[in-house]
N, C-alpha and C positions, 0 to 999 in steps of 0.2 A: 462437588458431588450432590445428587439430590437424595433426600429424603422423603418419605411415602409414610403418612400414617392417614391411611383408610380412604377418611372422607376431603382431607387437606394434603395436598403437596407444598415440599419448601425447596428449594433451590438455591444454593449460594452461591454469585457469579461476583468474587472480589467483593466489593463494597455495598455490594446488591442482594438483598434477600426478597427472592422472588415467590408471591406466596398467589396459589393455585385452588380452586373449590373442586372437587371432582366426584362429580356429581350428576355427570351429565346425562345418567338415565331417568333422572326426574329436573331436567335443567336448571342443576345446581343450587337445588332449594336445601333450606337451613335448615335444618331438625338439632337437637342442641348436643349431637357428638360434634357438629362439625361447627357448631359456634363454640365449643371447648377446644378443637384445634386449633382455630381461627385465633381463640387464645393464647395458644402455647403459643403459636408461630406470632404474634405479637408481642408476646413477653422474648421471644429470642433477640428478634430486633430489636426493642429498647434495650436489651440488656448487653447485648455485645458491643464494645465501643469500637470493633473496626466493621459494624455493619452502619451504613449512614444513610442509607436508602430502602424503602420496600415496597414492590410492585405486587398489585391485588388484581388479577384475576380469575375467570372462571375456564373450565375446561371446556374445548369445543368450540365454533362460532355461531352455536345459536343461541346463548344465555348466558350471560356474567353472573345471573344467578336471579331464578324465579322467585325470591325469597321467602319467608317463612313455609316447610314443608308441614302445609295443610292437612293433609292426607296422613301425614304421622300424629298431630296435634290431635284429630280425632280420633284417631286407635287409642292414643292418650287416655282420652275422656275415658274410653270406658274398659284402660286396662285394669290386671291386678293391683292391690295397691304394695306389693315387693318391686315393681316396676316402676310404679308413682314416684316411690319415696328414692329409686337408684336416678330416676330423673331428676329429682328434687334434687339430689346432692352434685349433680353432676352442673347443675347451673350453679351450687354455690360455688362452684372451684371455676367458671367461667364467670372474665373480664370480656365483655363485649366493645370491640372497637368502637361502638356509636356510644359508648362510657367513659372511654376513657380522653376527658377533654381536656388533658394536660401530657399528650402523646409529642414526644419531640422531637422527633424525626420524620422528617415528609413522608410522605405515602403517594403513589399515580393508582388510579386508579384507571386499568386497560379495561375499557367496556368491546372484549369480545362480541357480545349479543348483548341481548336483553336485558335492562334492570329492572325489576320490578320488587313492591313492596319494602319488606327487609331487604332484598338486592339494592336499591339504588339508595335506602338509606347506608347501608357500605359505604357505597360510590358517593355519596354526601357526605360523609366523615374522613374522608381522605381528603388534600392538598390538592390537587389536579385529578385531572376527568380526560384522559383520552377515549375517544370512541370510536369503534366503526360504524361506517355511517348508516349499515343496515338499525342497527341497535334501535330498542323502543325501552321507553324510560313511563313509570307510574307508579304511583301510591293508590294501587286499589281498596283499602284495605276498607271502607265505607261497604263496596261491593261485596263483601263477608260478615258484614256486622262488626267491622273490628274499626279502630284506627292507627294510624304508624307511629306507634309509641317507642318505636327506637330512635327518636330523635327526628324523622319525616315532618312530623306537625311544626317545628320550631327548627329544625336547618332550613327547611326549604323556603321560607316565607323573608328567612334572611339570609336567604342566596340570590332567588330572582325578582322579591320584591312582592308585598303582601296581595296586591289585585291577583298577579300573575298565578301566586301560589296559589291561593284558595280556590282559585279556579280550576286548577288540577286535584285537590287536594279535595274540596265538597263534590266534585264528580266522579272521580277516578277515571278521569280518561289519561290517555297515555301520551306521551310526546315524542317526536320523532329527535335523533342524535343534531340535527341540522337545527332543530326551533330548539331545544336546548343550550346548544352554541350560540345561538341569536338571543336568546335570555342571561346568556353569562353565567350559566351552569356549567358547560362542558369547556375546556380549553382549545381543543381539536379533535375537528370529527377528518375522516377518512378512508377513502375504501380499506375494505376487511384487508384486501392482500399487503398493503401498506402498514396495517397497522403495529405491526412490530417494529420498522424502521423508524415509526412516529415516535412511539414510548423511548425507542432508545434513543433517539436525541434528546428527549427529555429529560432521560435517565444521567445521559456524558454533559449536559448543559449545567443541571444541577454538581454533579461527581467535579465540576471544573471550578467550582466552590467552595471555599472553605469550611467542612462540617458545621464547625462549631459557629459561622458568621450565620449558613444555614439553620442552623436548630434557634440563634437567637433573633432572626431574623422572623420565623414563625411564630417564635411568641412573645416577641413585641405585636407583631402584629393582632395575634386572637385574641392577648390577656385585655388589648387595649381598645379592645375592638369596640364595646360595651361601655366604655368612659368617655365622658369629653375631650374633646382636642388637648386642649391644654394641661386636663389631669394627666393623658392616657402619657402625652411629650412629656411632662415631668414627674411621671414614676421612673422608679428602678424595678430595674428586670434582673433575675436569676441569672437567667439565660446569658443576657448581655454582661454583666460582669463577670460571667467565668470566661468569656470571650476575649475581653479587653486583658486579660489577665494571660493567656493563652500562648504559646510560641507561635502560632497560626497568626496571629494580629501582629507579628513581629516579620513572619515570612512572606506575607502577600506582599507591603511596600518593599521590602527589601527583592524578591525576583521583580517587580515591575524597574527597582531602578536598575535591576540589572540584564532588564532584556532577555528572561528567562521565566519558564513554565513554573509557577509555585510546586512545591513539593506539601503537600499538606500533610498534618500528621493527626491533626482531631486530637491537639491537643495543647 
């Protein structure tokens, strides 16, 4: 069944929590009720242990999400201050995805449209990047006096490599879903009508995985990402020893010798 609060949709399909910006009469830009849902439906995910997956898109196919809404930000400036201080508080009870960098469960990120600003720093904090191939991708935030301090300045530069980045990044020009795919930003671009058959292979590709090889598999990889070869190979990870410990590391060799589909239990 799905659920609806306001500005965020969530949707739970088995294993899948499907989470929606809906938004689309200012294309899905972020004002901070809907980065306090964006919350919630975060904290649902990590917290449910038969949810193991969570798809982030926006409503519509013309924006995955315009990011930061501008146009609220300045009413901001010059509201009452009983409004000030209800915003003030409602950001301290908001955990923003581009914060939380010990998130353990993958995340795809469906680029229905456009990402921009806060939109594609989302799409940067997530695992995977599908997109259709209409989609246009930038960090304007130069071009408002601002810059993308949700984490844009520092993912981006160690996603497609520091020339590439700053080149997008000191101009704000935007990039098409195709030369993102070609910088190793995006996993697969695709026409729009396709785009849901994309995700969901992605979605049954992962789900045909053992959670928990899953969740230690991404942070071996992040925690280590920042250390040398040889530190990053002989740390211990969390992650990994609750795995080795697990009945799951006990079922994958046992169906492969027997010729039959694991039965996973994320546990």
């Amino acid at each position: 069944m799905g659920s609806e609060q306001h500005n965020v949709q969530t949707e739970r399909r088995g294993h899948v929590l499907y989470i929606r910006i809906n938004r689309p009469h200012v294309r899905n830009a972020l004002d901070p009720l809907t980065y306090y849902q964006l919350s919630l439906a975060c904290d649902q995910l990590e917290a449910d242990p038969e949810l193991w997956l969570g798809v982030l898109t926006g409503e519509g196919d013309q924006a995955f999400s315009a990011g930061r809404d501008l146009k609220q930000l300045a009413e901001m400036s010059v509201a009452d201050e009983a409004k000030k201080q209800a915003e003030v508080e409602l950001w301290q009870r908001t955990v923003r995805l581009t914060d939380r960098f010990s998130f353990a469960k993958p995340l795809i990120a469906r680029l229905n449209g456009s990402a921009h600003g806060g939109g594609l720093e989302l799409a940067l904090a997530c695992d995977i990047i599908v997109a259709a191939e209409h989609a246009q991708l930038s960090l304007p935030e130069p071009r408002r006096g601002l810059i993308a301090t949700a984490g844009g300045v520092h993912r981006l530069p160690r996603q497609i490599g520091l020339k590439a980045a700053m080149g997008y990044l000191l101009s704000g020009r935007a990039m098409t879903a195709q030369r993102g795919y070609e910088l190793g930003l995006i996993n697969e671009v695709v026409p729009g009508h396709l785009l849901d058959e994309a995700v969901e292979q992605w979605v049954a590709d992962i789900l045909a995985c053992a959670p928990l090889a899953v969740r230690a598999t991404k942070a071996c990889a992040m925690q280590g990402l920042d250390l040398p070869l040889a530190d990053a190979m002989a740390r211990n990870y969390d992650a990994e020893e609750h795995r080795k410990c697990s009945e799951d590391s006990l079922e994958g060799p046992r169906a492969f010798s027997e010729k039959r589909r694991p039965q996973w239990r994320g546990c």
